[in-house]
C-alpha positions in Angstrom: 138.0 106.8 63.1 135.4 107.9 60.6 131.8 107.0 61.9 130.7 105.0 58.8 133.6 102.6 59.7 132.6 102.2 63.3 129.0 101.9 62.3 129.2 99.2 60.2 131.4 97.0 62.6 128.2 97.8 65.5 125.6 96.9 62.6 128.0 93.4 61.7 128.1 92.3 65.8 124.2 93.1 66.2 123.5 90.9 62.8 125.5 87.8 63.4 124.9 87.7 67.3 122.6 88.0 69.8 125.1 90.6 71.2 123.9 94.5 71.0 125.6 96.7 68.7 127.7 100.1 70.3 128.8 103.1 68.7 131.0 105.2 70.6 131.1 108.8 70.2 134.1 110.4 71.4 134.6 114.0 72.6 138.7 115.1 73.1 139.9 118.4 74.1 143.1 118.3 72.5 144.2 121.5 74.9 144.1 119.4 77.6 148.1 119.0 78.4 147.4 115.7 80.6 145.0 114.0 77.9 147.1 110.6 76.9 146.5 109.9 73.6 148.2 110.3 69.6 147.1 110.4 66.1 148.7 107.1 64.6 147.5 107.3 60.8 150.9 107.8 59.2 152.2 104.7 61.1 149.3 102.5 61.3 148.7 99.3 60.0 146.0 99.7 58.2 146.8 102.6 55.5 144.6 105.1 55.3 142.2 104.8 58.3 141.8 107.6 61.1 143.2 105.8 64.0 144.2 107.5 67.4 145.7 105.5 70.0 144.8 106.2 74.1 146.8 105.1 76.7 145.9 102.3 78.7 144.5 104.6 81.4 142.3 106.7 79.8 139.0 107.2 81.6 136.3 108.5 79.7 132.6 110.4 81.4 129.7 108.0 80.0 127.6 110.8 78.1 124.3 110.4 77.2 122.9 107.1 75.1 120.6 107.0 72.9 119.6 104.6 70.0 120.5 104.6 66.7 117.8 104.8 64.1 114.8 103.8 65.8 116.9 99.7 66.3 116.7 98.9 70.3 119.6 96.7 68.9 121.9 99.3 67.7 123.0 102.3 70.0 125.4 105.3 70.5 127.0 106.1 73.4 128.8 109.5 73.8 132.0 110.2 75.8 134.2 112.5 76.8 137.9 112.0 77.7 138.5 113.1 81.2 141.5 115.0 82.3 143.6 114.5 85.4 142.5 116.9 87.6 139.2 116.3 86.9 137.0 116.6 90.0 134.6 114.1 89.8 137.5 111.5 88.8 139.3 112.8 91.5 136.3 112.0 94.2 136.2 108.8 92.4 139.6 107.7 92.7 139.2 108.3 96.4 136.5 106.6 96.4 138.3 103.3 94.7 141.6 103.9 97.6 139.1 104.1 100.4 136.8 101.2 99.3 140.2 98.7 98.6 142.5 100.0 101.6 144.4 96.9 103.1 147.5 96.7 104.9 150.0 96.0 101.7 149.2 96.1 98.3 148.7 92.6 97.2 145.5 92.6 99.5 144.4 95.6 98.1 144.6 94.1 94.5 142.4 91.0 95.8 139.8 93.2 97.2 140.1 95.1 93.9 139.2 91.9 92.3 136.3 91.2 94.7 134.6 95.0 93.5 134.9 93.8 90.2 133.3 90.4 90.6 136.6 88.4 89.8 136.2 86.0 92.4 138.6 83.4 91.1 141.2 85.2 90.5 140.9 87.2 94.1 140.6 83.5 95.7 143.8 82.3 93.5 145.9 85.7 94.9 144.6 85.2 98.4 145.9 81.4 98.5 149.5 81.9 97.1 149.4 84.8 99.8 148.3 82.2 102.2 150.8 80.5 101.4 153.7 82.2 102.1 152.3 84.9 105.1 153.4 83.2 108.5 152.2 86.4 110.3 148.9 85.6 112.7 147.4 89.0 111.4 148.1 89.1 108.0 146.5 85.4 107.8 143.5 86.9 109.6 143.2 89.6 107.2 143.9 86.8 104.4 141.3 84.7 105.4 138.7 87.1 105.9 139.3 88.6 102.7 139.3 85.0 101.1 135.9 83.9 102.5 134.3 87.1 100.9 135.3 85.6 97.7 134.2 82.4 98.5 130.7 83.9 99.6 130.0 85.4 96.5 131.1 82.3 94.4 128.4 80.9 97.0 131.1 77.7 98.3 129.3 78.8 101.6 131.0 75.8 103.3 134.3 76.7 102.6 133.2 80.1 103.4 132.4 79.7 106.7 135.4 78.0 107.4 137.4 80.9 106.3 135.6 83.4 108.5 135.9 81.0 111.4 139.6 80.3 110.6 140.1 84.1 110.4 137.7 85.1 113.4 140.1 82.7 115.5 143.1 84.5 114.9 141.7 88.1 115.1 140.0 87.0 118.8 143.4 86.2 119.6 145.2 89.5 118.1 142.6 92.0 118.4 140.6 93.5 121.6 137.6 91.7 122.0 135.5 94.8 121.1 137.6 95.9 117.6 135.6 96.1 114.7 137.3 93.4 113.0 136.0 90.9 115.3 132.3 92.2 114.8 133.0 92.3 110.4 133.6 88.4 111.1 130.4 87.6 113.4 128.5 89.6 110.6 130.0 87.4 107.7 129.5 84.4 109.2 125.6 85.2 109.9 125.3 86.2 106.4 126.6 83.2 105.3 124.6 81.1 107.7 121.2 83.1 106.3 122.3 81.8 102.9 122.6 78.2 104.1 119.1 79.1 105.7 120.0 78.0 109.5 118.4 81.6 110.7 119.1 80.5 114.6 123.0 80.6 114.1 122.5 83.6 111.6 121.0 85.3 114.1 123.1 84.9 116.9 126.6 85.8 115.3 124.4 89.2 113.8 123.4 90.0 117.3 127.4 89.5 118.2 128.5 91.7 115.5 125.8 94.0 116.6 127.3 94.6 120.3 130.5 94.7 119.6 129.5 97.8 117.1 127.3 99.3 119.8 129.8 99.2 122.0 132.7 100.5 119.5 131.1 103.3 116.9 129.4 105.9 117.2 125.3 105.7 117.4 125.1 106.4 113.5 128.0 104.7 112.4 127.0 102.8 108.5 128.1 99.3 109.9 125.4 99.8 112.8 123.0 100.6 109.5 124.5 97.1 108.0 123.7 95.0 111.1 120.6 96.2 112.0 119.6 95.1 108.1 121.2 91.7 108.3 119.3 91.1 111.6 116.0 92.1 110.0 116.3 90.2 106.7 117.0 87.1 109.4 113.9 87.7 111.0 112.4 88.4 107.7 113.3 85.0 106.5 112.2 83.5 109.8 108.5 85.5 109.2 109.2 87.1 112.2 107.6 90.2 111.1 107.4 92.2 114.1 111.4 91.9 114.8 112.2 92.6 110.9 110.5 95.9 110.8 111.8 97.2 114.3 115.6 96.1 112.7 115.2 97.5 109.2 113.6 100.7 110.6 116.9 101.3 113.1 119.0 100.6 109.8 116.4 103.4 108.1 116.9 106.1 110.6 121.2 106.0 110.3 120.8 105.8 106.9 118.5 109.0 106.8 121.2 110.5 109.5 124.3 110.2 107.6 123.3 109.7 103.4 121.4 111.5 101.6 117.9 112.1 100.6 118.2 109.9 97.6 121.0 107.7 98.0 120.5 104.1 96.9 121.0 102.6 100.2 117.9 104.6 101.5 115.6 103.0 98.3 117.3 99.6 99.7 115.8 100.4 103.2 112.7 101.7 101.8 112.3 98.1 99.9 112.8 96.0 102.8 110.3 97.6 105.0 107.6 97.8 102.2 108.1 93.8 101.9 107.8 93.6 105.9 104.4 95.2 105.7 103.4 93.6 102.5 103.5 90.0 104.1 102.4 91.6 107.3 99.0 92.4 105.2 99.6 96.4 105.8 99.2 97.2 102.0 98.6 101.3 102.6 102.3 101.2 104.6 103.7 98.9 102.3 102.7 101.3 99.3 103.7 104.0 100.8 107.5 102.5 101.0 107.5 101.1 98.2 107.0 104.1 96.3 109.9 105.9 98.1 112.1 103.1 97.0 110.7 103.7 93.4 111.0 107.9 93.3 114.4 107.3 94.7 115.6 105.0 92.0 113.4 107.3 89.2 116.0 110.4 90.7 119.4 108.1 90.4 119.1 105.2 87.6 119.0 105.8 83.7 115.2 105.4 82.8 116.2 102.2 81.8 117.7 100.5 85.0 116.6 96.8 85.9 116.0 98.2 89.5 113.4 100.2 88.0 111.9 97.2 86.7 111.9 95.3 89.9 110.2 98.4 91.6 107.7 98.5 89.4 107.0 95.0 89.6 106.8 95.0 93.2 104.5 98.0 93.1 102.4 96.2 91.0 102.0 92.9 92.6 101.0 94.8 95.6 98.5 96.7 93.8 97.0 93.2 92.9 97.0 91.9 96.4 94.6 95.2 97.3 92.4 94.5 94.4 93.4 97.4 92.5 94.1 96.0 89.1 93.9 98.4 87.1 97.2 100.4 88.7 98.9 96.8 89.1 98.3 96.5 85.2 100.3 99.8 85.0 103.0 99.2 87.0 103.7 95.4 85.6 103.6 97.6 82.4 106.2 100.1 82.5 108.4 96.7 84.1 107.5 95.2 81.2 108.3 98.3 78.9 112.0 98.5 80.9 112.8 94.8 80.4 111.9 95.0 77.1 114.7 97.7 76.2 117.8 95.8 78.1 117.2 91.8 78.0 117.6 89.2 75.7 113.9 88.4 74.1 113.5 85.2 76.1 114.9 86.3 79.4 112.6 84.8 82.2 112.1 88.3 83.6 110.2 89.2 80.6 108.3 86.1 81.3 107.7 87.2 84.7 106.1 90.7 83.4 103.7 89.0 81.0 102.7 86.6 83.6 101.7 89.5 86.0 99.8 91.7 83.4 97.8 88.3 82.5 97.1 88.1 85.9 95.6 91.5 86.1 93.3 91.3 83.4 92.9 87.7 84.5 91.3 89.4 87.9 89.4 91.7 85.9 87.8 89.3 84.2 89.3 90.6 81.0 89.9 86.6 79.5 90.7 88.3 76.1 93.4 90.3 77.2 94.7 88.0 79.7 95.2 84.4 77.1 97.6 86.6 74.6 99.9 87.5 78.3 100.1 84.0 79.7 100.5 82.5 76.0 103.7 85.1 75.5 105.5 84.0 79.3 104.7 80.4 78.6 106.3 80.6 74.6 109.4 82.4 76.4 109.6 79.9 79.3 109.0 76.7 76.4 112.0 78.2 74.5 114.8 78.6 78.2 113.4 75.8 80.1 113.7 72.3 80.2 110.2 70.6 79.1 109.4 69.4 82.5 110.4 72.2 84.2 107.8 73.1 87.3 108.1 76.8 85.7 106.3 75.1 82.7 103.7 73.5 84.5 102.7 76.8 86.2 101.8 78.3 83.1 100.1 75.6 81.9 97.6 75.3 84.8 97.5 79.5 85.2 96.1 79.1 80.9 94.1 76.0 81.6 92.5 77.9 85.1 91.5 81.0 82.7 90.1 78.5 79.9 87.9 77.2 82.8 86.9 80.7 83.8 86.4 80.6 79.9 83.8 78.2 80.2 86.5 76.1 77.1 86.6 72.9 79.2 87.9 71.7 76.1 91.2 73.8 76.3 91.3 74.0 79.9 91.3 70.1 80.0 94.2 70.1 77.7 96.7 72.6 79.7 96.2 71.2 83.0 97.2 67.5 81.3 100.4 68.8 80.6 101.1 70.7 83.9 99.7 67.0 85.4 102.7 65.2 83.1 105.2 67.4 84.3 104.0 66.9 87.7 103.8 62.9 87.4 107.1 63.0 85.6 108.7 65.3 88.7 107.1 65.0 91.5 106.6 62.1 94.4 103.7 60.7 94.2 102.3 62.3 97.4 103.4 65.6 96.5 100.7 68.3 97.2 101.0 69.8 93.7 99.6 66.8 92.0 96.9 67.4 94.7 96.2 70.2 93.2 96.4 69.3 90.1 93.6 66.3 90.5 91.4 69.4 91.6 91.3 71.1 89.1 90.3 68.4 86.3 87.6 67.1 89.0 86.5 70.9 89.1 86.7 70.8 84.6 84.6 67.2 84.4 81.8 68.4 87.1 81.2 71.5 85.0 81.0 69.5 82.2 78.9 67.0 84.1 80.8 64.1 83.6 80.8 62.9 87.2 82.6 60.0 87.2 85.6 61.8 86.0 85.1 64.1 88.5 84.7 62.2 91.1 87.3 59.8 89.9 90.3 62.8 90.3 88.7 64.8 93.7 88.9 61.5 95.4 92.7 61.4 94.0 93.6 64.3 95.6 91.5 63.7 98.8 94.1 60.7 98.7 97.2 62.6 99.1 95.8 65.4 101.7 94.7 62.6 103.6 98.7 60.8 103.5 100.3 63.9 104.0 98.1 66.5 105.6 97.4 66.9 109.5 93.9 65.8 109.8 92.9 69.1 110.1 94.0 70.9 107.4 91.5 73.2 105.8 92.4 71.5 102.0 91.0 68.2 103.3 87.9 70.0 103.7 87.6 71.2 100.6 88.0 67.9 98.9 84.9 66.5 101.1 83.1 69.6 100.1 83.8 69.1 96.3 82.9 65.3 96.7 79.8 66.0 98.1 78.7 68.5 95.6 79.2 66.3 92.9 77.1 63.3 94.6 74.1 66.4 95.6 74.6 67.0 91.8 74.3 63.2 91.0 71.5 63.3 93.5 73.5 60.9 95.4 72.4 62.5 99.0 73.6 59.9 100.7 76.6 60.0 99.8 76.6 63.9 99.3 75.5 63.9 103.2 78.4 62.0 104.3 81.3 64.2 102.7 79.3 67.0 103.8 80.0 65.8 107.3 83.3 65.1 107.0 83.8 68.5 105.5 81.9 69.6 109.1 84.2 67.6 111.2 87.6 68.5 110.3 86.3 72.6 110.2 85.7 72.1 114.1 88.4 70.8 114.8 90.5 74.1 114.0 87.8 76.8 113.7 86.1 78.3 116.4 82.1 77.5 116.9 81.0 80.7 115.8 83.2 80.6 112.8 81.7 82.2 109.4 83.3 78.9 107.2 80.7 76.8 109.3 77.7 78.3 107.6 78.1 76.8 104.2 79.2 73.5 105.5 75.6 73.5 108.1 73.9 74.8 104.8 75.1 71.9 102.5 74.1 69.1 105.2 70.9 71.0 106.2 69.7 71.1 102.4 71.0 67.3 102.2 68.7 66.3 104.9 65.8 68.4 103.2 65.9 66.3 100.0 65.9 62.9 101.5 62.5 64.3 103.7 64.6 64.0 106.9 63.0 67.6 108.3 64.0 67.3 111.9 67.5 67.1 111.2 67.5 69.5 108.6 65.8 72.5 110.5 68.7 71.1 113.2 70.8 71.9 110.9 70.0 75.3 109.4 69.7 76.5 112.8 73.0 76.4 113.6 73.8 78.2 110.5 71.6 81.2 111.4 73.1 81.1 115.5 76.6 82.0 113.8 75.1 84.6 111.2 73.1 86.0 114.0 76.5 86.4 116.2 78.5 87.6 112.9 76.3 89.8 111.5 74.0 92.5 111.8 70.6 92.3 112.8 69.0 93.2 109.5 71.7 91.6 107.2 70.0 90.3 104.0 71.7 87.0 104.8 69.7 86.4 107.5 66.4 86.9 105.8 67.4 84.3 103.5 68.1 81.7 106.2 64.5 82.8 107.7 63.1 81.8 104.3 65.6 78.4 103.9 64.0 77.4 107.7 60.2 78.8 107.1 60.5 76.2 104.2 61.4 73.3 106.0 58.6 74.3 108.7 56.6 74.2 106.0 57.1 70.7 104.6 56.8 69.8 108.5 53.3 70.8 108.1 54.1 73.4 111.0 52.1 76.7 109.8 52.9 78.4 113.0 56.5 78.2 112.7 56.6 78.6 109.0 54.6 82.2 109.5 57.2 83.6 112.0 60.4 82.6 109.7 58.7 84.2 106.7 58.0 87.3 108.9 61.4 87.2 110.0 62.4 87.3 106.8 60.0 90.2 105.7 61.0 92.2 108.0 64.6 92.8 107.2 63.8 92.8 103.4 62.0 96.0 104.5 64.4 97.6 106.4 67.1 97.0 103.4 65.5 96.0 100.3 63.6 99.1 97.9 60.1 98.7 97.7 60.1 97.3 94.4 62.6 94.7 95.0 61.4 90.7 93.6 62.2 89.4 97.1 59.9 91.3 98.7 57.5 90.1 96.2 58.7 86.6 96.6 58.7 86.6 100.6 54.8 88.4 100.6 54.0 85.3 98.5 55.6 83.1 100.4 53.5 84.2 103.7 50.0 84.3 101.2 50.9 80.4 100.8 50.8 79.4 104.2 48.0 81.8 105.0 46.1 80.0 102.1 47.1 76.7 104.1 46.1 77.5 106.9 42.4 79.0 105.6 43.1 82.0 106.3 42.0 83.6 103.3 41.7 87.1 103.7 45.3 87.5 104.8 46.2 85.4 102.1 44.3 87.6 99.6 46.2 90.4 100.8 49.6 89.1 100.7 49.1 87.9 97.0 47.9 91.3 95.7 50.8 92.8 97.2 53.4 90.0 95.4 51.8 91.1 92.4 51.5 94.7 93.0 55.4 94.9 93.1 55.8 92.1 90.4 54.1 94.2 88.1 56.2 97.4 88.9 59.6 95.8 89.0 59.5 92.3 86.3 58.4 92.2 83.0 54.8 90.8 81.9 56.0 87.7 80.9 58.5 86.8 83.9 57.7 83.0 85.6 57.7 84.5 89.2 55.1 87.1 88.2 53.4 85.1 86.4 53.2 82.3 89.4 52.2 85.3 91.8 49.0 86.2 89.9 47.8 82.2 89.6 47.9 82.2 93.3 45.8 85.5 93.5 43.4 84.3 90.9 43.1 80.9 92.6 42.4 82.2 95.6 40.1 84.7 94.2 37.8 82.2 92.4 37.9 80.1 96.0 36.1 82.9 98.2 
């Protein structure tokens, strides 16, 4: 056929479809004597064209592919007509014989079927066989064979009962220990992972998994198969520890009998890299994820959706150790992928732009992050329906970076309409309208309209508290955010009492010594400094510098500013003594850390000068001033308020002695 011809009709189905356009380029070596094909231009139809007919079995070798001017909608594909004795075609065929053997050829046609995803049609020949088989082990095989088909039309149910039906008559027919047997435990755990009850899952894996210890040799691929099942059971169950012993077993077959790059290896490879991802081992994880990703680089086309989902795995793990920029990279190049081979809306392509928003999201590039989220939400407003949960994702993920922003405006209006989905889709106790209720209380106390604020934290405080234990860390932070807003408000009484609350569910599930205490002691402490309540406040305060002084080391800078945050309370007390010893305290470990220049050394030595002035003692005060200002001088500039502070003090205290 002439090429013009063909290349129109590709151009015609690209324009008036969403389909892509294919040119096929075919190579024929006409010496071939087994090549099945004529030149039918005399006797055509349609006078005048270059037609050649091919017989129903030809098989052509896929060639390379490649796109036709510059359009990712229009492509060629080159092929070349394969001849019988072709090798490769030869291996293949034996392959296909090996991969469908049954015992008569109707079964063979259904699992045919099955390889080529025609599940209804397989499950329509496997119940006319049904049917009319009365033999016990031809129904077995049936049956079996039938609940495969089921499985992947995902009728789990009717499934299960197939593999039970079928694992009945082979217990009966077969030795307890044939392979058969085990084939059935293992389908009926996979289908009982998909139905999610992991206990049963488990226990006909384990089954299948004897009776192929007992009957195949140690590095038999079925051994490889069960092991996997077992760990993707445990996976599911979080069971982390069992998963990667299982999958690991399943690696070291697989490395024993396939090889170096064949898919089921990357497979393996995956499924340990997830293991150790959720286990928080990001350097193994890495490293297996990245033999999963050279393996599929060395057997896919450069365009492969497995290359994609490699590099997006790759990526997100790259977030998760806070190094954005390669995640950025990776989520790229599975961008770049998806972007040759799906539709322009496809949700996977929403997926990519979601994940390189989030990493210039974490890099606090907000200019480069908006234009990402604002492309996954347009694809997700165009396939979804308009209270879809996906939506209201990506309308709190823009309205999170407007706040980050510092656009209230905008960040107000995106989390209103993930809060409509929510209240459209949700119960009413539902955790993400929680969450939801946080983040406009977060918006309106920026903004500081606080009775807005308050008005959605104590919303969301209202559902933890319904349908949270009443220790659940979340029901802390809502008493922490309440309280900051009335500190803000200078409410402190009420600011006090969330702070407490805050306090009380923390020790109920954290240890005493626990780091999250700090901030909660701080916030009560400072609370009880600005109603004049000293006592309670050093009390307070106190307890915060016991945990840093058991979490921390010695001359930590933190723990020269709780020094100072107690010296100051001591000092409202009136209690010079006290207040002198915190302040040294403090001095001290800004020595040891700080460079001499630093403003908090200057601030601390002014800081002592004050309570040295209190107490009369003027010549130590003298000294401590000079040296405030000493560094001030070297390390602010002339006009700075702190410096400027420092030298009144000296000049005071100068024109008093």
């Amino acid at each position: 056929m002439h090429r013009q011809v063909s290349l129109n009709f590709a151009r015609e189905t690209m324009e008036s479809s969403d389909f892509i356009g294919i040119l096929f380029a075919m190579k024929i070596d006409p010496s071939i004597a087994s090549t099945p094909f004529a030149v039918v231009r005399d006797i055509s139809y349609f006078e005048g064209e270059e037609e050649i007919l091919f017989s129903v079995n030809s098989i052509f070798r896929i060639g390379p592919m490649k796109q036709i001017d510059g359009n990712n909608r229009l492509w060629q594909v080159d092929l070349t007509l394969a001849s019988d004795n072709d090798p490769d075609l030869h291996a293949l065929t034996e392959w296909m014989r090996e991969e469908t053997k049954e015992s008569t050829g109707w079964l063979r046609l259904g699992t045919l079927m099955i390889k080529l995803a025609q599940y209804n049609k397989a499950e329509h020949l496997y119940e006319i066989l049904l049917a009319q088989r009365t033999f016990d082990d031809e129904k077995g095989n049936i049956f079996y064979q039938l609940g495969v088909a089921k499985l992947h039309q995902g009728k789990y149910a009717d499934a299960l009962t197939c593999y039970e039906k079928s694992l009945k008559i082979r217990r009966k027919s077969l030795p307890s220990q044939h392979s058969n047997v085990a084939e059935c435990y293992n389908d009926i755990g996979v289908v009982y992972e998909k139905m999610g009850d992991y206990s049963r899952s488990l226990s006909s894996h384990q089954k299948a998994l004897k009776i192929y210890q007992n009957a195949l040799p140690p590095y038999h691929p079925n051994l490889a198969t069960s092991y996997n099942c077992i760990g993707l059971v445990y996976f599911k169950m979080a069971d982390y520890s069992n998963a990667l012993s299982s999958y690991q077993k399943a690696l070291k077959i697989n490395q024993k009998i396939l090889h170096s790059n064949h898919p089921d290896l990357a497979t393996s490879y995956n499924s340990i890299g997830s293991v150790y991802d959720n286990m928080g081992d990001y350097s193994s994880a890495l490293s297996y994820y990245l033999k999963d990703f050279e393996i599929c680089q060395k057997t896919l086309p450069p365009n492969h959706p497995d290359l994609a989902n490699s590099c997006n795995s790759i990526g997100l793990l790259y977030a998760k150790m806070g190094d954005y920029s390669s995640a950025l990279s990776s989520h790229r190049k599975a961008l770049e992928i998806r972007q040759k081979i799906l539709p322009l809306n496809h949700s996977d392509l929403a997926t990519s732009y979601n994940n390189i928003g989030a990493a210039y999201d974490n890099m606090d590039d907000y200019s480069n992050a908006l234009p990402s989220y604002q492309k996954a939400l347009e694809i997700k407003q165009k396939t979804l329906p308009s209270n879809h949960p996906d939506l209201a994702i990506s309308y709190n993920t823009i309205g999170s970076l407007y706040d980050n922003m510092g656009d209230y405006s905008n960040a107000l209006s995106y989390y209103q309409k993930a809060l409509e989905i929510h209240e459209n889709t949700l119960p009413l106790n539902h955790s993400d309208l929680a969450t939801s209720y946080n983040s406009f209380g977060s918006v309106y106390a920026k903004i500081n309209d606080y009775s807005n604020a308050l008005l959605y934290y104590r919303k969301a405080l209202e559902i933890y508290q319904k349908i949270l234990p009443s220790s659940h860390p979340n029901l802390a932070t809502s008493c922490n955010s309440l309280g900051l807003v009335y500190d803000t408000m200078s409410d402190y009484s009420n600011a006090l009492s969330y702070y407490q609350k805050a306090l009380v569910i923390k020790q109920k599930t954290l240890s005493p010594n626990h780091p999250d205490l700090i901030s909660t002691y701080n916030n009560i402490g400072l609370m009880y400094d600005k109603i004049g309540d000293y006592s309670n406040a050093l009390s307070s305060y106190q307890k915060a510098l016991v945990i840093k002084q058991k979490t921390l080391p010695p001359n930590h800078p933190d723990l020269a500013s709780t020094y100072n945050t107690i010296g100051s309370v001591y000092e409202n007390m009136g209690d010079y003594s006290n207040v002198l010893a915190s302040y040294q305290k403090a001095l001290k470990i800004y020595e040891e850390t700080l460079p001499l220049n630093h403003p908090d050394l200057a601030s601390t030595y002014n800081n002592i000068g004050l309570v040295y002035n209190d107490m009369g003692d003027y010549p130590n005060a003298l000294s401590f001033f000079e040296c405030a200002v000493e560094i001030g001088q070297r390390s602010l500039p002339a006009n700075h308020p702190s410096l400027q502070l420092w030298k009144k003090n000296l000049e005071s205290l100068k024109r008093k002695i």
